[in-house]
C-alpha positions, -999 to +999 in steps of 0.1 A: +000-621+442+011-653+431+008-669+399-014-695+402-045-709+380-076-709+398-093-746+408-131-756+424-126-753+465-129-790+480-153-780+508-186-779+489-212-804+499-240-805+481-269-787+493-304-796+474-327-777+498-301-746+504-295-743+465-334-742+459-337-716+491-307-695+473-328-696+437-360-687+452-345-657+468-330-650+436-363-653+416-346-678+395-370-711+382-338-729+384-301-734+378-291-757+349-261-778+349-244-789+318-209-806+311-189-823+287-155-838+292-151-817+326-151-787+311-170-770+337-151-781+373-181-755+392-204-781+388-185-811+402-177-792+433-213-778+438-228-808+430-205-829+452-193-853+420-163-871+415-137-848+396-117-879+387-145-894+365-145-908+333-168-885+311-169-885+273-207-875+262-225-845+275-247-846+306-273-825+321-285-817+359-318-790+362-322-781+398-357-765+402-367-733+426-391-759+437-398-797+431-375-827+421-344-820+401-339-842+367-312-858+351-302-864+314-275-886+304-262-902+278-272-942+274-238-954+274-233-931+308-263-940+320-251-939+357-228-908+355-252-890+381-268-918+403-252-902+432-274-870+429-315-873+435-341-867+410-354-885+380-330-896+350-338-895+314-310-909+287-305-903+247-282-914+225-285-889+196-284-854+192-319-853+181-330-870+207-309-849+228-321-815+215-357-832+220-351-845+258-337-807+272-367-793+257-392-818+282-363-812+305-374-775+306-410-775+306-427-749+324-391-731+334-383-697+315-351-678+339-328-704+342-290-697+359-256-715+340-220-709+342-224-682+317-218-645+321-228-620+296-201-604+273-179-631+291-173-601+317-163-627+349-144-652+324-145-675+357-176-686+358-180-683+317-182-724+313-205-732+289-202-727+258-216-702+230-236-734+213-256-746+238-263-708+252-278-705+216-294-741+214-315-728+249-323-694+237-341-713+207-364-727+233-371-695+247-351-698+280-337-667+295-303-678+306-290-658+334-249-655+348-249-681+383-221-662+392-234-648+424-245-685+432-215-698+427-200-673+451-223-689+474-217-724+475-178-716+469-172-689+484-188-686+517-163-702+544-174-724+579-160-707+609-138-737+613-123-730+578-117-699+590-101-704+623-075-724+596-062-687+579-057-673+615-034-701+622-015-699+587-011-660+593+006-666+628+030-684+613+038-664+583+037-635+601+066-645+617+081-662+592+079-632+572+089-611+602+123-632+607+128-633+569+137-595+565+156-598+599+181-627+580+182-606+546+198-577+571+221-599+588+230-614+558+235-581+542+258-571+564+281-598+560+290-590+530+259-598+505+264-614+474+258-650+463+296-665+474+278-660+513+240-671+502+222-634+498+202-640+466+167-641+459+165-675+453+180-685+488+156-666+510+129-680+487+147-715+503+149-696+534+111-689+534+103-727+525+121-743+550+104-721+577+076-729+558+080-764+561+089-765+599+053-748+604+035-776+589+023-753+556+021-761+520+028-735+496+022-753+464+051-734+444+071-700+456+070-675+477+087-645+453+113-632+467+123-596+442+153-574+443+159-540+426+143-546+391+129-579+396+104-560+419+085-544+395+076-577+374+044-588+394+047-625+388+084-626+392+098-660+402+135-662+407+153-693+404+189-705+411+202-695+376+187-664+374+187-649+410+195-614+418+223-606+445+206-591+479+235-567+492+231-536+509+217-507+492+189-532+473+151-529+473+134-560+482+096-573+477+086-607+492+056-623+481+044-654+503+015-673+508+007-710+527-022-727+547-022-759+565-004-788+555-022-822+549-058-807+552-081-799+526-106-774+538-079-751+550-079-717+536-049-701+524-028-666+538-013-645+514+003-613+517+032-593+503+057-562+522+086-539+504+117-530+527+153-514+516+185-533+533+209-512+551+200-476+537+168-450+542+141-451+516+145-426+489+119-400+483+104-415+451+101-450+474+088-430+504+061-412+481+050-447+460+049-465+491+027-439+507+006-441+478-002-478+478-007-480+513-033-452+509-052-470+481-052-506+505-065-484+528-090-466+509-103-505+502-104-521+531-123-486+543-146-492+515-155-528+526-155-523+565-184-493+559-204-514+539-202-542+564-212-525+591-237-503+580-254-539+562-250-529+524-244-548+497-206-541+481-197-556+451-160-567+439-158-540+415-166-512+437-137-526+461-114-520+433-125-482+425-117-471+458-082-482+457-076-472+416-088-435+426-063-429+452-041-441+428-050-420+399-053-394+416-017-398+426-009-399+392-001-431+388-030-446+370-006-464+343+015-484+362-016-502+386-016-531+357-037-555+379-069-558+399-070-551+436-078-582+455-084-618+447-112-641+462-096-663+490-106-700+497-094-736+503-075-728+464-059-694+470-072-676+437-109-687+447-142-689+433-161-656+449-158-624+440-124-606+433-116-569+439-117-564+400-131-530+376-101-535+358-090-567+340-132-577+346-162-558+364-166-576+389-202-573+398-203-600+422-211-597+457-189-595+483-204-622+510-203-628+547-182-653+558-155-650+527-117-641+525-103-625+500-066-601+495-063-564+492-033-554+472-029-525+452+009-519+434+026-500+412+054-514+388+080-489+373+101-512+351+139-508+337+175-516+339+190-526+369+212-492+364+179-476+371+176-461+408+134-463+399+134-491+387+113-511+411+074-521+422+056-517+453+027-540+463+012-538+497-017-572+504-032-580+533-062-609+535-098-597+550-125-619+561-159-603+560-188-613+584-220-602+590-218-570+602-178-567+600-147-567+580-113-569+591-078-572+582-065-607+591-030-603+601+000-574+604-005-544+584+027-527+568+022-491+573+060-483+564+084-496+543+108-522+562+143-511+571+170-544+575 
């Protein structure tokens, strides 16, 4: 569960005739593309446009269920979407704006955005309140594209795909031979004089990491004792906590494939103890997570294979009741599962009823991380003081859904 800001996924191409298929389908006249000083970064991907370009005055693209799409631009822009077909009308002021969407629109009532009602799925919410209100004045129903975003972000070739099963090999193992050096290490003594810290197994980590071929961007997390139960903990060399015998120990780590664009990302995270048994709180917390991951990935597997439609939020409840259930409900502070792409907090649907509800679909041919947790922060005097999150990747197909890589079904011993 890394920290990191979500970005538009570099494999879009754009698609006229599969956008106008998806809107169709939809029962949608058409989906309406607006921006202004890049504020919406879904559209350049889509619509395959250069995210490097030099935009100061607003600009619209209306893609039609059926027809030729239509540009507006600003004069002094004039060419800012020559690379996309249709025809291209210009103005220069806001009258004559206000004027040319209204002919821009003619004849088409549902229109899609980078809006979302209530702001509920903040990551498609682009546009903003004004121009929502400038449409509705023209009697324009404006309806959330967050399901088609999904789609042309999202959804993942098979050759993408084949990318995460290479990335898991590897961090499988790294992983694997990770919690193997923290024992040895361990029992050498611990410490920082001999190189046991958090911070040098996150080291540890990238230099494996690095021998593989993988980028990582920033991280992995590596979390002792406390520092476990802070979900976006990042140690660094002035601030790392010993690793010694007796610890608890969380590592966080994600990667794909170095040097290549389309590659999708891997990203999972395992608990262990060093050089002692589990106590029984651990044992019982531990059991707990697990159980909610499981009730998930349950969830999403049925619906797969019995062809119905699951949506990110539902994802979510199955793993929050097992949870609260336990008793626990409190101290499950995040959403389940993230969307999983070519950027590794992607564009599709998330397993979210939490922090959003998630309403969007859950589509073939997508990745995405299960991982429940449960954070119990205090001093480091504090034998309970510690988190547990258990995250494994699934990829969902038509028909199917399965767990990527290794699952943890106990907590690791080193």
């Amino acid at each position: 569960m890394p920290n990191i800001v979500s970005e538009t996924q570099s494999q879009t191409r754009f698609d006229l005739s599969a956008i106008q298929q998806a809107l169709l389908e939809d029962k949608i006249d058409g989906w309406l593309f607006y921006d202004h000083h890049h504020r919406d970064p879904l559209a350049y991907s889509i619509l395959g446009l250069d995210p490097n370009a030099h935009v100061t005055r607003r600009w619209f693209y209306f893609i039609p269920a059926a027809g030729e799409p239509k540009k507006l631009v600003h004069r002094i822009e004039a060419g800012r979407l020559d690379s996309l077909p249709g025809t291209k009308s210009v103005y220069s002021s806001w009258q004559e704006l206000e004027a040319q969407i209204q002919a821009l629109l003619v004849g088409q009532t549902k229109l899609a955005m980078q809006y979302s009602p209530r702001n509920a799925i903040m990551y498609v919410s682009m546009v903003d309140a004004g121009t929502i209100e400038l449409l509705r004045s023209l009697d324009k129903e404006i309806v959330s594209s967050a399901d088609l975003v999904s789609h042309f972000e999202a959804v993942l070739t098979d050759a993408q795909l084949a990318t995460h099963y290479v990335a898991q090999r590897h961090i499988d193992e790294i992983l694997a031979a990770a919690w193997n050096e923290i024992g040895t290490r361990a029992r050498s003594g611990g410490g920082r004089s001999d190189g046991t810290d958090e911070h040098t197994m996150v080291q540890y980590l990238q230099q494996a990491m690095a021998r593989a071929s993988l980028d990582w961007e920033h991280g992995p997390n590596v979390s002792a004792g406390p520092n476990s139960a802070d979900s976006h903990y990042e140690p660094t060399a002035a601030s790392s906590r010993p690793i010694g015998k007796g610890d608890f120990v969380l590592i966080d780590i994600w990667a794909k494939l170095k040097d290549d664009p389309t590659a999708v990302w891997y990203d999972i995270t395992w608990t262990g103890v060093v050089g002692r048994e589990p106590t029984e709180r651990e044992h019982l917390v531990f059991n707990t997570v697990r159980d909610a991951r499981d009730a998930s990935i349950k969830v999403v597997q049925d619906a797969f294979a019995a062809n119905q439609l699951i949506a990110g939020w539902q994802a979510d409840d199955a793993s929050r009741n097992v949870i609260r259930a336990a008793g626990f409900g409190e101290w499950f502070t995040h959403r389940t599962g993230h969307n999983i792409g070519t950027v590794l907090h992607g564009n599709g649907a998330h397993l979210d009823n939490l922090e959003t509800h998630d309403e969007r679909l859950i589509l073939p041919n997508t990745c995405f991380s299960v991982e429940p947790g449960l954070y119990f922060p205090g001093p480091a005097s504090d034998p309970n003081a510690f988190g547990i999150r258990s995250e494994v990747d699934m990829i969902a197909r038509k028909g199917k859904a399965e767990v990527t890589g290794r699952i943890q079904t106990e907590l690791v011993r080193v």
